[in-house]
C-alpha positions as CSV (number, residue, x, y, z in Angstrom):
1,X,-19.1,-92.9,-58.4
2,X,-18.1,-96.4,-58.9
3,X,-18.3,-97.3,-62.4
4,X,-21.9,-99.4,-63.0
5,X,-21.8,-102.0,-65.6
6,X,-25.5,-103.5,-64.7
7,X,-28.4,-103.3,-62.8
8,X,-26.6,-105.3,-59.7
9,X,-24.2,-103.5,-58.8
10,X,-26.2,-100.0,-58.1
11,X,-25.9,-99.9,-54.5
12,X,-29.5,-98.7,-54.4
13,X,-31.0,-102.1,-55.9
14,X,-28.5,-103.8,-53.8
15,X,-30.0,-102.3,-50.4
16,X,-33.9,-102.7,-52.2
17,X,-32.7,-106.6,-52.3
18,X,-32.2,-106.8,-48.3
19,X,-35.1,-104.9,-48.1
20,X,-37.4,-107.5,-49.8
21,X,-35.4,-110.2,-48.0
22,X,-36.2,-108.6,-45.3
23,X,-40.1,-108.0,-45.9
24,X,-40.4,-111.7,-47.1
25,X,-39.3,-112.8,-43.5
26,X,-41.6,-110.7,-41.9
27,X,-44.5,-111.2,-44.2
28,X,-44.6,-115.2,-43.7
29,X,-44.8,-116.0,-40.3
30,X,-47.6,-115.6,-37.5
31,X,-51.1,-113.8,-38.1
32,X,-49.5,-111.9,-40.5
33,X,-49.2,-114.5,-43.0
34,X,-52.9,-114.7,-43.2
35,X,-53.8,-111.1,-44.0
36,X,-52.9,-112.0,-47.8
37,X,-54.2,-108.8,-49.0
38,X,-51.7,-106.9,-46.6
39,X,-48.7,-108.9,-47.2
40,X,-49.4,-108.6,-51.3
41,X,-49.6,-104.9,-50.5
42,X,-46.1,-105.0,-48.7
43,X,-44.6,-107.8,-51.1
44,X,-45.7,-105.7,-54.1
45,X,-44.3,-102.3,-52.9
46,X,-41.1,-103.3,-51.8
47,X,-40.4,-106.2,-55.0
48,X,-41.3,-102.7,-57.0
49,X,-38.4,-100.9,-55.8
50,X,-36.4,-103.3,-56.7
51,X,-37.4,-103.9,-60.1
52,X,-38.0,-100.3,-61.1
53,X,-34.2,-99.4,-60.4
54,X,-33.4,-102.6,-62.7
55,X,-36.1,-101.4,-65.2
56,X,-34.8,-97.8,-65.0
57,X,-31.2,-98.8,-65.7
58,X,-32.4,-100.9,-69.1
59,X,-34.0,-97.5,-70.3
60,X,-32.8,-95.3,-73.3
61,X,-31.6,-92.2,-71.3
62,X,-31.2,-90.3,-68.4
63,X,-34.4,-89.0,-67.8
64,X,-36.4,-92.0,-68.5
65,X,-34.0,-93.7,-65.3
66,X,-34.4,-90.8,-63.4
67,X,-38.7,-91.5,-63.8
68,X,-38.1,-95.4,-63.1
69,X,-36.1,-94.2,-59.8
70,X,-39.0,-91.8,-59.3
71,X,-41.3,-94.8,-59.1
72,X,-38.9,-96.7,-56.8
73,X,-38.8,-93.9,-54.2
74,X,-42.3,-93.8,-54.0
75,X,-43.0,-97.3,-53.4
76,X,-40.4,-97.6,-50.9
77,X,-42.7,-94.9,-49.0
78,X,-45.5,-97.4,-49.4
79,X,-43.6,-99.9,-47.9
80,X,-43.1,-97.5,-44.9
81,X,-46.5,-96.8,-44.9
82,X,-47.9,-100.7,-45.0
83,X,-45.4,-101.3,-42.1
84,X,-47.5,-98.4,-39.7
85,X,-50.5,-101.0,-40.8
86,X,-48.6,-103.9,-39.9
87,X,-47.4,-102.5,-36.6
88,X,-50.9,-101.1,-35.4
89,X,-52.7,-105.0,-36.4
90,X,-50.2,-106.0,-34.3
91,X,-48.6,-108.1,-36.8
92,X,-45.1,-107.0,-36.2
93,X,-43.2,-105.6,-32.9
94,X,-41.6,-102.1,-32.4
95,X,-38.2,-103.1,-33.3
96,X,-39.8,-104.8,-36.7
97,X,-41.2,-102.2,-37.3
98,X,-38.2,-99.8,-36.6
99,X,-35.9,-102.0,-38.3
100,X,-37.8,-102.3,-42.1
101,X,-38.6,-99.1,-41.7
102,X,-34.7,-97.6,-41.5
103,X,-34.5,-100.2,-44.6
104,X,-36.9,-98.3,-46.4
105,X,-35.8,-95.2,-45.7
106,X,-32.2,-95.9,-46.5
107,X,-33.4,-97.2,-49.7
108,X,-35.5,-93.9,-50.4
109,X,-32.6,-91.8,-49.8
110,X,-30.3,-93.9,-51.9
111,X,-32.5,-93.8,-54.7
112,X,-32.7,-89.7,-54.2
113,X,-29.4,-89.7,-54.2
114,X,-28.6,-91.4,-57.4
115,X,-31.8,-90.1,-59.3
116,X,-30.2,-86.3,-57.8
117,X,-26.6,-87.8,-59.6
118,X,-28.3,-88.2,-63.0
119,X,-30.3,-85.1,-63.2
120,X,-27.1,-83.2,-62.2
121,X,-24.8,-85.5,-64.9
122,X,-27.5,-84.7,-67.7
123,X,-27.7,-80.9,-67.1
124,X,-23.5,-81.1,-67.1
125,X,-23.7,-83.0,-70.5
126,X,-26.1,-80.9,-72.1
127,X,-25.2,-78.6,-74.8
128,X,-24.9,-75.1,-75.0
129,X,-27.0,-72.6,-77.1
């Protein structure tokens, strides 16, 4: 793994960024933009992931990020989950839909991945009785 001197340059939080660029796009234009309740929802999940990985990485150790990334995986689900709600109000096409969802999922398994990483580094590091 690629040696990570902040928050930036996990690739994780770098695919959570494009994922809330994404959102963003998709949240202000057409009918959606009115259903302020749904787009807070979906703004709020996916800005989450993002700043959970960032919040994680600040924390005093291992398992603490690992808890943080926790967090992160599960509100990218509930970004995948808005999106069904976004698709069936017919607020955003199949290929929208498709497309953030991918995001999301790519993010969730990035975020497994790396929270998977940490656990595995901290039992290697632990000492021996």
């Amino acid at each position: 793994m690629a040696s990570v001197h902040r928050f930036e340059d996990i690739d994780a939080w770098q695919e959570a960024r494009k994922l809330t660029k994404t959102i963003y796009a998709l949240t202000q234009t057409g009918r959606f933009a009115k259903d302020w309740g749904l787009v807070d929802q979906l703004q709020r999940a996916s800005v989450s992931v993002m700043t959970n990985i960032a919040e994680g990485f600040d924390s005093s150790s291992s398992p603490e990020f690992v808890r943080f990334l926790g967090y992160a995986r599960r509100s990218a689900s509930e970004a995948q989950s808005v999106l069904y709600i976004a698709l069936d109000q017919g607020y955003i096409t199949d290929d929208q839909f498709s497309s953030a969802y991918e995001q999301a999922e790519k993010v969730r398994r990035m975020v497994t991945s790396f929270s998977r990483y940490l656990r595995t580094r901290q039992r290697a590091n632990a000492p021996t009785h």
